[in-house]
Every structure is written in C-alpha cells, then in structure tokens.
N, C-alpha and C positions, 0 to 999 in steps of 0.2 A: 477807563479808569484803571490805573495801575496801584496795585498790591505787591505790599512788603512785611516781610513779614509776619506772616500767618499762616496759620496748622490748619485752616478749614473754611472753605467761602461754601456760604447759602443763600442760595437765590429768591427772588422776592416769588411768592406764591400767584400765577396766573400770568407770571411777566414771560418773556422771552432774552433769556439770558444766553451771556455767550461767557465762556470761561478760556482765556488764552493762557497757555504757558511756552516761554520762550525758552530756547535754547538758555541751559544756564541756570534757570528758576523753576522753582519744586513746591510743590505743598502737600499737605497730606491728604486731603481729600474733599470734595466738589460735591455740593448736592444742590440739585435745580430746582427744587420745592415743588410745592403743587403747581399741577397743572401749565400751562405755556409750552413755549418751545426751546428746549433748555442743550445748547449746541456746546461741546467740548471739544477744544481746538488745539492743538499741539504744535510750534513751529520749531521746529528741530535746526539744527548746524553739523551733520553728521551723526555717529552714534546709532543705535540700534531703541528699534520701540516694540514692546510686545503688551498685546491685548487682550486680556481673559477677562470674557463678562461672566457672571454667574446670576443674571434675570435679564429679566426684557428692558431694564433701564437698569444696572447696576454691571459695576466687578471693578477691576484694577487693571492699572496701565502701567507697564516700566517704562520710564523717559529717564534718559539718560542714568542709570544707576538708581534712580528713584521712584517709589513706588506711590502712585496713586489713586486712592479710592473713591469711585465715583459713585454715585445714584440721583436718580431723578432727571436722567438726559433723557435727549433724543440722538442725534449723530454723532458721531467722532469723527475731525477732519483731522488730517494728517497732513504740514505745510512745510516749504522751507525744502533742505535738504536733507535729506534722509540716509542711511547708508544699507540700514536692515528691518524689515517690518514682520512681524509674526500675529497674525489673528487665529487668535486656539477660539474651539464652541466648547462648550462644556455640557451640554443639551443632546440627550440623548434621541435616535431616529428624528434629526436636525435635518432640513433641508436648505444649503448654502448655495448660492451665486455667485461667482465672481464677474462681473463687466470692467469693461473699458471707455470713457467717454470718447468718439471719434474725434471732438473738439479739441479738450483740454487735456487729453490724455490722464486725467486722471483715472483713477480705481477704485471700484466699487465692492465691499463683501460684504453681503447681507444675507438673513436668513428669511426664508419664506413663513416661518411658520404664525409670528413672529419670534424666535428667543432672544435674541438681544439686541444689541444698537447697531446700526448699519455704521461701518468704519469703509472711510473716502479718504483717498493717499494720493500725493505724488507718488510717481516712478519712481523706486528706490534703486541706490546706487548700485546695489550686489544684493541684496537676496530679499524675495518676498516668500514667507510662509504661512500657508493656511493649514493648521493642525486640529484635526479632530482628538479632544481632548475623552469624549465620548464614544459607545458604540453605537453602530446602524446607523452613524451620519452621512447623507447623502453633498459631493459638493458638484454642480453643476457650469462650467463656464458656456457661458450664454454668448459672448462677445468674442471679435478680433482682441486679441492681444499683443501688442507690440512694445516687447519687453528690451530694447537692446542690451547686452551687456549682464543681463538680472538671471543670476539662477531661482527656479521656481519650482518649489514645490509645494505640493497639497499631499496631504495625510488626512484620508478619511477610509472607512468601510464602503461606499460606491465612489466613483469617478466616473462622469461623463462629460465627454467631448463629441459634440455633434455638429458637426456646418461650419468651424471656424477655424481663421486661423491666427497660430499661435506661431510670434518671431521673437526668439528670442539673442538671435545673432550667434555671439560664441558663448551665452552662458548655455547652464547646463537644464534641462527639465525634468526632473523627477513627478512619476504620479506612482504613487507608492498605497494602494486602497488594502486596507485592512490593519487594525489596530491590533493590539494583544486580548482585546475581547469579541472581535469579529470571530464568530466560525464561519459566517460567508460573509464573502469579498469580491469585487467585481471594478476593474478597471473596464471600460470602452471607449474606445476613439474612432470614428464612423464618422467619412465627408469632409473631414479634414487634412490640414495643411500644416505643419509642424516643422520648424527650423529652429536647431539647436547645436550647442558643443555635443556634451553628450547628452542620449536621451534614455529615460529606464523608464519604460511602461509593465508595473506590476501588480498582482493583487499577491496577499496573505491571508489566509483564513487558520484562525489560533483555537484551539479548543484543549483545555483541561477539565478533567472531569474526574470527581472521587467520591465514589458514591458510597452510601452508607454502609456502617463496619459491622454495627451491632443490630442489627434487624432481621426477622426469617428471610424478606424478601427484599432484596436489592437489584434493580430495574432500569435498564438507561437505554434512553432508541436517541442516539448522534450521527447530527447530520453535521459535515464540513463540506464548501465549495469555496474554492478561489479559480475563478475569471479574468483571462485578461487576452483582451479580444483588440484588434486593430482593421478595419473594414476600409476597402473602400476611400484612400487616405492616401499622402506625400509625407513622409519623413527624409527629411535630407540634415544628415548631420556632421559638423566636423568633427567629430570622438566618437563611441564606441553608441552603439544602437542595442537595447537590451530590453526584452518582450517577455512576462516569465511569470507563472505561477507559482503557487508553494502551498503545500498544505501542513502542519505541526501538529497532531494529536497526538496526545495524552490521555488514555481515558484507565482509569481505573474503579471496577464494580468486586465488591467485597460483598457478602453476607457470613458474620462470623458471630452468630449469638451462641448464647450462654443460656442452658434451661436447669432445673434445679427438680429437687425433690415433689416439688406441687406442680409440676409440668407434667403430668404423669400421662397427657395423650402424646407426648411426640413421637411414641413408638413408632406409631402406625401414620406417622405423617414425614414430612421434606421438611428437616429443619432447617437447612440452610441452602435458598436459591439464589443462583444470582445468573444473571440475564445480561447479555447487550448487545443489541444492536447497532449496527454501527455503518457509517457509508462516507466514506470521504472522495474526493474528487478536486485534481487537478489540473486545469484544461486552460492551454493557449494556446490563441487562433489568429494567425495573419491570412487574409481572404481576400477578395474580391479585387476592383480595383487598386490595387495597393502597389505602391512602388519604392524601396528605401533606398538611401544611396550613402555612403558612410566610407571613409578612407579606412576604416579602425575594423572593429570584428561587429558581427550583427550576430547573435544570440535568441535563439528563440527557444526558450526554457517550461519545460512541467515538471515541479519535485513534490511527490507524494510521503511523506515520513510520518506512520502511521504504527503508533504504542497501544496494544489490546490487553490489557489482565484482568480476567474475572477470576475471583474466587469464591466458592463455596466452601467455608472450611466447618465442620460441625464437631471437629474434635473437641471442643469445648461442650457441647451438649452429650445430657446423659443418653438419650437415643434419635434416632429418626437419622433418615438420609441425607445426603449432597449431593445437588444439579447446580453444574457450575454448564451453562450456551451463551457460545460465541457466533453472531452471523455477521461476518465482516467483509466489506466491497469495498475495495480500494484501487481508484484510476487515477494514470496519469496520462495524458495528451498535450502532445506537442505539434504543430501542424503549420509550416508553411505551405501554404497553397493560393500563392496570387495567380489572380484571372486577369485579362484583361487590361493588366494596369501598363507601365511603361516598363518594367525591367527592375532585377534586386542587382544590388553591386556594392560590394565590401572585400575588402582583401581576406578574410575571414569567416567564415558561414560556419555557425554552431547551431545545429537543429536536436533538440537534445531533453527526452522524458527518461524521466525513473522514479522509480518509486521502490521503497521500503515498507516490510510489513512485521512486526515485530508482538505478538499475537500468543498469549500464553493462556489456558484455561484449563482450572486446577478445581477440582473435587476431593474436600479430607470427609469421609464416611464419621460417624459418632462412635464411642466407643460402647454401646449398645447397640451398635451398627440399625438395619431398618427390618420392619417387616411386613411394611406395607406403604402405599404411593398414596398423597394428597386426593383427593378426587378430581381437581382441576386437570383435565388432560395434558395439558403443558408439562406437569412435574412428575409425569408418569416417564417409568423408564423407555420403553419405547418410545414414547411421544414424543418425550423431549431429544433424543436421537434424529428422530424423522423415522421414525421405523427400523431402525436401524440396528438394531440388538439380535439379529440373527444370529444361528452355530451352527455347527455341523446337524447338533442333536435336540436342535427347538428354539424356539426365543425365549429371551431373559426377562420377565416381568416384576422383577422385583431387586435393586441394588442398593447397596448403600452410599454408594459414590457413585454418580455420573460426570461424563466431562465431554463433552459434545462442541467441535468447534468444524465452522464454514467457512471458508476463505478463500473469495475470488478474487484476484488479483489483474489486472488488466494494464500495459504499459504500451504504449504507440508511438512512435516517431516517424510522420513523417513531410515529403517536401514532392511538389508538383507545383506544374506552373502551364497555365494557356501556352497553345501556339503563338507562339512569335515574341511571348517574355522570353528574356535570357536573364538567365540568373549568374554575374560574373562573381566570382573570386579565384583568390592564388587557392585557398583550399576549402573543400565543403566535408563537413560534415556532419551524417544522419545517426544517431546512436538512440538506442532503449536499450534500459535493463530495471531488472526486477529483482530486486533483492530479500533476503529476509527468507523468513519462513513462519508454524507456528506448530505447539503442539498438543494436545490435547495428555490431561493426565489425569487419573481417575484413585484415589489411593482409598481403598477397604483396611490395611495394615494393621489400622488401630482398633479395631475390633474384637472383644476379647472372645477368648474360645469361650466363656458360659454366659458371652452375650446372650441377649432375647431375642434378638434381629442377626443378620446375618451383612457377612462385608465383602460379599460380591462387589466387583467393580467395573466399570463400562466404559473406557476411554475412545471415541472415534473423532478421526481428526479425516478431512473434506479438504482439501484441496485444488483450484484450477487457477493456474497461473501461464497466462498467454501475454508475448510479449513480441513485439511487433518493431521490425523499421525498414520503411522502403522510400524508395523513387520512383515515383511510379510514371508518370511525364514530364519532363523536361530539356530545356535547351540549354546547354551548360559551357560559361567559357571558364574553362579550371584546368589548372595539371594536376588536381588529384583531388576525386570523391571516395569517400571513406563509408558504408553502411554498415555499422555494424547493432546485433541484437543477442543481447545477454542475459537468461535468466542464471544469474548467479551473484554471489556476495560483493557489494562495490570495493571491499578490505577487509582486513582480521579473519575470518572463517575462509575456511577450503568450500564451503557448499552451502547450499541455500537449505536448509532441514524442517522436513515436513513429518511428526510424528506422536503417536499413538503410546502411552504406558499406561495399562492397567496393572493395580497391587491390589491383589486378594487379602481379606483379613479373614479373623475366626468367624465364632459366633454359632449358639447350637441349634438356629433355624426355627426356635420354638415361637411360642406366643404369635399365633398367625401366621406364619412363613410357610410355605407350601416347600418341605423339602424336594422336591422336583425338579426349583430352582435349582439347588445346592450341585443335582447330578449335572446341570446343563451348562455353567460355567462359573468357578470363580471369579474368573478375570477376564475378559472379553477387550480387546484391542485391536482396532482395528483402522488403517490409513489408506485413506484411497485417494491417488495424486495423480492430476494429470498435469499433462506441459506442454505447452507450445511454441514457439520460439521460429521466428521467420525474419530473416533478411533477404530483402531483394530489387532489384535493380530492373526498370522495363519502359522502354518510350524513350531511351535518353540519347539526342545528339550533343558530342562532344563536339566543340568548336577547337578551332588552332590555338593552346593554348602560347607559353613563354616561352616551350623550349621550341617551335615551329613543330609539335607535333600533336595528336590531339590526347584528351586527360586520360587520366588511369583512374580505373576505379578496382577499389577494394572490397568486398561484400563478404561477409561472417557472422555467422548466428553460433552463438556456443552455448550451453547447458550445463552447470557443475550444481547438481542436486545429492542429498541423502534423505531417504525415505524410509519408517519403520514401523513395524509395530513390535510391542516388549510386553508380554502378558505374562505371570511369575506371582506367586505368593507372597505374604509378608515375612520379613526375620528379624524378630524378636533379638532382645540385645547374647542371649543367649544361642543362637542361630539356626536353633530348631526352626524346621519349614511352621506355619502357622496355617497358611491358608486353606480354605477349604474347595474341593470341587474342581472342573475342569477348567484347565489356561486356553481359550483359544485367541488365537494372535492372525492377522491378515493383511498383508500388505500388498496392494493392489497398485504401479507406475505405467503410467500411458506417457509415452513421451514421442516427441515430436521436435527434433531439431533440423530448418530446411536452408540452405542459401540457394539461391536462383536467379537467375534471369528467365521467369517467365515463359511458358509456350505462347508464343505470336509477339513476344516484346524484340522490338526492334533497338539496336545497341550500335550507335554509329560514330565512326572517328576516336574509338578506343585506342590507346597506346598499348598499357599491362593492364590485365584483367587476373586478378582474382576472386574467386569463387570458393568460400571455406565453411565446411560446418565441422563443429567439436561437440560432441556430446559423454559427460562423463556422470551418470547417473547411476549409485548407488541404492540397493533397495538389502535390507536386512530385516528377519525376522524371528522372533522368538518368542515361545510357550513353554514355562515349566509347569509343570503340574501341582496340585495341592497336594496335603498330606490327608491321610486315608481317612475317613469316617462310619460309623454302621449306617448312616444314613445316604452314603455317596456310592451310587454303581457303578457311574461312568468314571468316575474319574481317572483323566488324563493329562494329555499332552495336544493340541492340534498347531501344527506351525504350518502357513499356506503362503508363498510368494507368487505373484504373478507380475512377470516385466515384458513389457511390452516397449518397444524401443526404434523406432526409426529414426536415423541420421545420414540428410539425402544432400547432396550439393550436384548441382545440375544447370545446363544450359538447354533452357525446354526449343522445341521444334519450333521453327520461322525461319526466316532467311539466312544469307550467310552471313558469319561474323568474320568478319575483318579487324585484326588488331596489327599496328607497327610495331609490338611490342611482344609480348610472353603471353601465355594461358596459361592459368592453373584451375584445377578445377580438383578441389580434396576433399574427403569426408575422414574424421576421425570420430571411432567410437568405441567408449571402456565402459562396461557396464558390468560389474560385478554383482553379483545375487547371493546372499547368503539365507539358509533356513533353518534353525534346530527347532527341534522338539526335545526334552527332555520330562523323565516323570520325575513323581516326587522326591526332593531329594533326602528326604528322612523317611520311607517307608518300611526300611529294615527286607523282611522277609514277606511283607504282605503284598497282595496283589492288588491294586491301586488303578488300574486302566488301559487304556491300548494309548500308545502314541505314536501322533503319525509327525511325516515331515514332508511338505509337496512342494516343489517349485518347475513353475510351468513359464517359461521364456521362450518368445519370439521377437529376436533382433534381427534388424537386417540395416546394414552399412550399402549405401547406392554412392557410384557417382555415372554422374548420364550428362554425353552429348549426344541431341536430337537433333542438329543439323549440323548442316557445315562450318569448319570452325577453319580458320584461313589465320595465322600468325608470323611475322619476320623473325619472331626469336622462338623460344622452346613451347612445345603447347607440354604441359604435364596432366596427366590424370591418377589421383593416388586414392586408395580406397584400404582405410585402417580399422579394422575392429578386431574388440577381441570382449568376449560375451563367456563369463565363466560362474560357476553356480557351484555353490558348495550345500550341502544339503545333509540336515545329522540328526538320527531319531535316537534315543538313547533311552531304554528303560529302564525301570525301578529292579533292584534285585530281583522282588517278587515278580515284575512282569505284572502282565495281566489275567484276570481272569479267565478260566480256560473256553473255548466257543461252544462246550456245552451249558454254560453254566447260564441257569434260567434270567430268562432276561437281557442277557448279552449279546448284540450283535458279533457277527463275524467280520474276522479282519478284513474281507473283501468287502464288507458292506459299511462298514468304517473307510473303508479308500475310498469308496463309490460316495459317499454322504459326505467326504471332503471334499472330494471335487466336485458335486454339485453344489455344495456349500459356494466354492470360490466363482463358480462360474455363474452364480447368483446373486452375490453377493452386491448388495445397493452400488450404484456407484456417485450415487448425490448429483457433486455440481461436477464430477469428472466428467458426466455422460457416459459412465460405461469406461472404466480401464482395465477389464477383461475380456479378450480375445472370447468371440462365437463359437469358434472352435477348440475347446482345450482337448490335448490330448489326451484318452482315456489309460488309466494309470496300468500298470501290466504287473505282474507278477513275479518277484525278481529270482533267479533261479540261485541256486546254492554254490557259495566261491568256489574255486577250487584251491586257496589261498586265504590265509587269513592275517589280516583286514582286507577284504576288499577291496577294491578301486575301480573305480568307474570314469571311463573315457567319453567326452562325445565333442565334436566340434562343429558349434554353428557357424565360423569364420575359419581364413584359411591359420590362422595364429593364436587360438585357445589356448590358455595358461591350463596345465590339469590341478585337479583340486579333489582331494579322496574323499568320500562318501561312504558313510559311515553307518550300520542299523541295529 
C-alpha cells in the first residue's frame, strides 16, 4: 500500500508491519505500535543515509536530506543503491557487531546488549561508518568483510579484530578507538588478514579534568591508556600503513578556599591541599607473526602529551598552610617487533615514541602563614615530601607552603625482528624523545611579619626521565638506518627544565610554632634529576642495498637539560628582605647520555657508521638568606650542587667491524655548574649566619673502541667536553656570628654538615644522584691576590670561571 502525503504512519498494534521509503519520498516519522514485528525499510538511488537511535526501538534516520523519526521497530534494512551509510550508538559501554552475510553480502550492525535496532545494508558505494556517539563502546567485527572499493571506518573506545579477514581493495580503513571522553582506548587486530589503500590502526585516550577551586581539599588519582596492538596478522596496502597511539591530558587540581573571622581553627590546620595522581600511558605494539607490505611509509607511532597543575593556594585564607603533590608517570612505547611472520617492506619505516610532560605544582602559604600540620599524615610537612624536608641543620616540621612534585617519565623506541624477517625499505627510522619538564614551587612571601604562623616554604621537585631507542636484531635491506634518542625540547625552549623554588615569608612564629623551625630553614628547595638517554644499534645484518653497497646507519643519543634549585626570601613591594630563617637550596643531576653498538653485537655489511652522543646539561643553584630575627641563630645561606654526568659513545668488544664506508665514533659534553650562596640582603651591620657554597662534580666524556674496527674511508674518534663550575658564597655585612658565640657551630663543622647534608640527601625516584664518594671539602688557604681565582680542569678544555668567598 502506497502513501502520499503524510507527516506520520502508525501501525496497527500486534500486526507486523513493514514501513518502505523510496528514493525520492520522506515523511516525518513511523511508529509500529505495540507489539509485532515492526521492520523499517529504506530503498535508496544514491545519496548518503545516517542512523542515530536513541532506545532499543526508537531514534532518527537521515535519507536523503530528510529526517525521520522512528519508534516502535524492530530492524532497519537498508536497499537499493546506496553511496554512504553511517550507524552512530548513542549508549554508553555499548557492545557493537558488525557481520557480513557470506550469501547476500549484506551487512549487519547490531548491539549485543540489546540498545537499539539492528541496521542490515547493502554494500555501500564509498563509505561505511560506525560512530561511537558515546563513551566505553565496545565495536567487535566478527565476520569476513569484503568491502571492495568502500572506505570504512569505526569510531569507538575498543576495536577488536580477531580471526578475519577484512578486503577492502583500494578504499581506505580507518580504526580509529577512542572518543573525546575515552581516557582509555584500545584498538587490536590479532589473526588477521587486512587489504586496503591506506590503513590507520589507532587508539586516543582524552582526559580533562578540573577539579575543585573553592574546597580545603582537592583530590584526583587519573588514569589514561591508549592501545594499539597488531598481533599476529597480514596488512598489505596500497597507501601509507599507520599503527599509533596518543595520549591528551589535561588535568587541572585547585584548592583555593576562603576562611573568615569564625574560622578561627585554621591556624593550626592545612588549609589548602591539593593532590594528584596521575599515570598516563602510551603503548604501540606490532608482534608476533606479522608481516606488512605497503609501497608508501609505514609508521609505527606512541605520543604521550601530558598537562599537570595543582595548586594549593591559601592566600585567600586568614591562616593555615598549603600542600600542593604531584605523582605523575608518563610512558610512551613504540615497538616494532615481528617474529616469525614473512618480512616488513615499505619504502619508508617511521618507528617513533615521545612523549611530553608539562607538570607545574604550586603552594601560596596564608597570610597568617601556619603553625601547625592537620593530624592526617599525608598533610604533614614531611609526609607529604616523602620525608624529604631534610637540611644541613634538622628537618623541617612545620611550613606554610609545600610543593612536592614526582615525575617519572619513560620514552622507548624500538624495532627487532626474528631470524630470517627482513625488514626492507629505502629508509628506517628508530627515534625517542622526551620532552618537557616540571617544577615544583613553594611561596611563604605573603606572610606577614606579625603573623601567628610562620611562612617557611618547602619546594622539592623528583625527577627520572629515561629515554630509550634501539635495534636490537635485525635483518635490514636499506641504504640508511637512522636511531636516534633525545631527552630534550621537540621546539621553542633550549632544554628540558627540571626545578625546585622556595620563597620564604614573615611571620613571628608564635601561637604554637616551635621557633626551632625558624633556625633550620626558611626556604628549603630542593631538585633531584636523574637521566638517561640511550641509543643503540646490535644484531644488525645490512643486506646490499640501491647503491650495490650495504646501508649506513646513524646512532645519537643527545641530552639538552636545565636543572635547579632557588631558595630566597620574599620582597615586599618596598624591597626590604622579609623572610625569615635559613635558605637552603640542593640540586642534585645524575645523567647519563650513551650511543653504542653493544659488547657482543654483531654489525654486518655496514657502509657509514656513526656513533654520536651530545650531552648539554645545566644544573644552577641558589640560597639567599632571611633577614635577621631575636629568634633566629642560624641563620644563613646553604647552596649545594652536585652533577654527576657521563657521556659515552662507543663500539663495545666482539668481532671485527667492517664498513666500505667511514667510522665516526663522537662524544660531546657541556655541563656547566653554577652555585651561590648569599646572606641577607638587608641585614645592615648584624650578624645573620654562616654561608656556605658547595659544588661537588664528576664528569667524564669516553669514546671507546673495543675491537677491531676495519673501514675503506676515514675511521674518526672525537672526544669533547668541557665541565666548568662557578661557585659564589657572599656574606652579609655583619657576616656571621663569631665560633665562640654559644650555640654556634664552627665553620669547619658547618662544611662537614653540608656535605653530609648532600651526600644524604633523599634521592626519590633518581635512585641516588649523588656520587658514594664526595669529596671531603678542604680549607681554602689565603689569596695572595684579590679576588681570587681558582683554576681546575676536569677535561682537557675547561672554560675558567672565578670563585668568589
């Protein structure tokens, strides 16, 4: 029975109705009444159809430019000729299907759960898409698909492909898992068989987060993973092949209340905490049997871009402290590693993780500053550190700003293959880098001097940042492999910056405050960074590439870091010093920059080989002292550096190496050290403290060959450093008080308690980036010249730099 002209058909209750709309004809909306079996049927003549249900029998269909609203079905068939189909779910943690009849070639997408109406299509001309309109949808194809011609893609939060295979001739296949509200996402293709123009296998995992402004406590533990795994499997395509993960966070944790006159406990409490935890991770894995074969580039991608700001700010509160902790883990992996399968081949090989860490956590003290810590262990100054509020002369048990941040950073790139794959292209290559930095900052400033509480301040910033990329077996037909591993800025900044400021405020320590504190530090800052950074190259036969001779390979690990700590009083707009009690500042750098070929790696049918590491790592630190008090003995200055620095490029022991081409084999390293100490800078004629200035460096530039190295063109071995330390203690008019003066240590016992201070001093997730042995400080003898100057060369080319006391 044909229908004209009408806005609405309703079907008879218990019947079995079928509703057809043909190319051409439209109405506004179809409902199948109760009960029966109520089938919706669309015969199209080209044009494009898209399908949003919103229930298990209800939603709207676009045909042809018009829109119709359904309820009361069961199916939706899809006839005729079609050009474009789109089925969006709107149902959140949806379990979707897509099939293929072997018969009729039609298409099947339905949900498991059940949420809405199963929609059955012809083959569309050019594009089929299944869009996850919701989060946590799961879409599973179950069936052979044979799409000739049809680009396809699915947009959901999972993707699985297990056992089938999917042809799509020269369109293109997109599996694209993760929505703008997934924070985990997981593509996987395992057992399959894949034929396409181009193909892009990726997951996204999205997280924003803004936690509350106005509350004592603000609290976030996030997780992010994106997945995108190929196992086991045949991609053969005519266009570009693309494997790739991605992670985007955003997280932002505030605590910034407002207390008032009837608030009258926040003295002796943490008024403003804020917390987060955080882990993000982004991993992609081609494995097992797996073989791809592509004319175009093949890409195998992990990008981690991870945003951290906590703040505790209580300058709005009349008293009580701020603990602003940050514990943040951020991975990227990228891993070609087929086994077993038949071979990779693409004119192109891009093996390629990074990751970005961009991580700020910020403590504003109250202007009644604090004078005593919540009872929760957590909001205790030490606790919330990890214990870590050590000084020369005690720990700190009482602040009014903490700022405590952790940040392990992890970056991997790399590519292997079974005996007997070859992995062919014109060019390969292996690259990591790890960008970013974060820093921890602790502000007491606003603190006034006839505060009740006191505005000590405690910034320590944690750092381990290892970054990774190698070859480690392979069989390679290429004229040129590329490894290289970078912990440094991908653009815009010179260095990657890892760092530590505390600002002391006033405050007259009364109302509970154990002046004790006051003597053992104002300001307390302190960074401790390690690094690691390896490229290398082992197991690899070069086959005869294009020019008839075999590939080059390139290998470079570089390092461009700035590391510090800044510990200093507050200055009022007037620029009188304010703060009270001792600055001590610590900057502790372990680095490690390596390129190599392995002891026992075999390196065969090499042309050019290079072999390069660069390491330019910066570490600065400073302590000025507070302004004097009747309550303050110690007060001083302590500035302590310790750099630690190897940068090694090397060709380790095993057979001979044979190249038809050049050796290079280079190390570059610039590591400049800076340290002051200064005392207060408004003390006039009073005596204020001892200040010291320590900086304790061991660099060492290697390059090393351990066997025989056999080359047709130049072999080079270059070895560059230059390791220079400026170091400046500067005291207060008054100086300090004199070593009889009761109570006072002596200056030798003040050096002795700074150096066991640094060579104690926690080293978190560094593991320790203070050397076992520091050297014991000596006793400088008297110029015969004034200013001094002091020489010393750890390298044969030290810049001089005067030293100052």
């Amino acid at each position: 029975m044909g229908f004209h002209g009408l806005g609405a058909l309703v079907g008879a209750a218990a019947a079995n109705d079928t509703f057809r709309i043909s190319s051409g004809g439209s109405i506004g909306s179809v409902d199948g009444g109760l009960g029966g079996f109520d089938t919706l049927e669309l015969v199209a003549a080209g044009g494009a159809i898209t399908s949003t249900p919103s229930g298990v029998a209800s939603g709207v269909i676009e045909f042809e430019g018009h829109t119709i609203a359904y309820a009361g079905l069961e199916p939706i068939t899809i006839s005729g000729d079609v050009d474009d189909v789109t089925v969006e779910t709107t149902t959140a943690d949806d379990e979707i299907t897509v099939s293929q009849d072997a018969v009729t070639g039609e298409i099947t997408v339905q949900s498991t759960l059940p949420s809405m109406e199963s929609v059955t299509l012809v083959v569309p001309n050019s594009l089929l898409q299944i869009l996850a309109k919701a989060p946590g949808v799961t879409v599973r194809i179950i069936t052979d698909l044979s799409l000739f011609g049809v680009n396809l893609v699915i947009v959901a939060a999972y993707i699985v492909v297990d056992g089938v295979a999917i042809d799509l001739g020269d369109g293109d296949l997109t599996l694209a898992a993760g929505t703008e509200e997934d924070a985990d996402a997981s593509v996987e293709v395992t057992g399959s068989t894949i034929s396409a123009g181009d193909i892009a296998i990726g997951a996204t995992a999205t997280v924003d987060v803004s936690g509350p402004a106005d509350e004592r406590l603000a609290d976030e533990n996030v997780v992010a993973s994106a997945q995108a795994r190929v196992t086991d499997s045949q991609l053969t395509a005519s266009g570009d092949v693309t494997i790739s993960s991605a992670v985007v966070a955003n997280i932002a944790v505030t605590s910034s209340p407002t207390t008032g006159e009837d608030d009258d406990d926040t003295a002796d409490k943490d008024v403003a905490v804020a917390y987060a935890t955080v882990d993000t991770s982004a991993s992609t894995l081609v494995n097992g049997a797996t073989a791809i074969t592509t004319p175009g580039t093949l890409t195998v991608r992990a990008h981690n871009d991870t945003t951290v700001t906590v703040l505790a700010d209580a300058s709005a509160a009349d008293a009580g402290g701020a603990v602003a902790v940050a514990d943040v883990t951020i991975t990227a992996s990228s891993l070609l590693t087929p086994a077993a399968g038949t071979g990779i081949t693409a004119a192109q090989i891009d093996v390629d993780a990074s990751s970005s860490a961009t991580v700020a956590v910020t403590a504003r003290a109250s202007v009644g500053g604090a004078t005593d810590t919540d009872a929760a262990a957590a909001t205790r100054t030490d606790a919330a550190t990890d214990g870590h509020t050590s000084t020369p002369n005690g720990t700190v048990s009482i602040a009014g700003a903490v700022a405590f941040l952790e940040l392990d950073q992890s970056t991997t790139a790399l590519l292997s293959a079974a005996e007997g794959d070859v992995i062919t292209a014109d060019t390969i290559s292996v690259g990591a880098t790890s960008a970013g930095g974060g820093i921890a900052a602790a502000d007491g400033s606003g603190v006034a001097d006839d505060a009740p509480g006191i505005g000590v301040a405690v910034a320590v910033t944690f750092a381990n940042v290892v970054t990774s990329a190698a070859v480690e077996q392979a069989t390679l037909a290429t004229d040129q492999l590329t490894v290289r591993a970078r912990t440094a800025p991908t653009s815009g900044a010179d260095a990657n910056e890892y760092l530590a400021v505390a600002t002391s405020g006033a405050g007259s320590g009364s109302g509970g405050a154990d002046s004790g504190s006051l003597s053992i530090a104002g300001a307390l800052a302190l960074a401790a960074v390690a690094l690691t950074t390896l490229a290398g190259v082992g197991d690899i036969v070069f086959l005869v590439g294009g020019a008839g001779v075999g590939g080059s390979a390139d290998v470079e690990a570089s390092t461009r870091t700035a590391s510090g700590a800044t510990a200093s009083p507050g200055e009022p707009a007037a620029g009188a010093t304010t703060g009270l009690g001792t600055s001590v500042a610590l900057t502790t750098v372990n680095n490690v920059t390596t390129a190599e070929l392995p002891d026992g790696a075999a390196l065969t049918g090499v042309h050019d080989l290079r072999i390069a590491a660069d390491s330019r790592t910066a570490a600065a630190t400073t302590a000025t002292g507070g302004a004097n008090g009747s309550e303050i003995a110690l007060a001083g200055a302590f500035a302590v550096t310790v750099s630690t620095d190897r940068t090694t490029a090397r060709i380790g022991s095993g057979g001979p190496l044979v190249a038809t081409g050049t050796v290079i084999v280079e190390a570059r390293q610039s590591a400049p050290v800076t340290t002051i100490a200064r005392g207060a800078a408004e003390s006039g004629d009073d005596a204020v403290g001892v200040v010291v200035a320590l900086s304790f460096l061991d660099h060492a530039v290697r390059v090393q060959t351990a066997r025989d190295v056999t080359a047709d063109g130049a072999i080079t071995l270059l070895a560059d450093g230059a390791s220079g330390a400026t170091t400046v203690a500067e005291a207060t008019a008054g100086g300090a008080p004199g070593e009889d003066t009761p109570g006072q240590p002596s200056a030798s016992d003040h050096l002795e308690g700074t150096r066991d201070f640094a060579e104690n001093a926690p080293g978190g997730s560094t593991g320790g980036a203070v050397p076992a042995q520091l050297p014991a400080p000596t006793t400088p003898r008297a110029p015969s010249r004034w200013p001094p100057r002091s020489r010393s060369r750890s390298t044969p080319r030290l810049p001089r730099h005067p030293s100052r006391t």
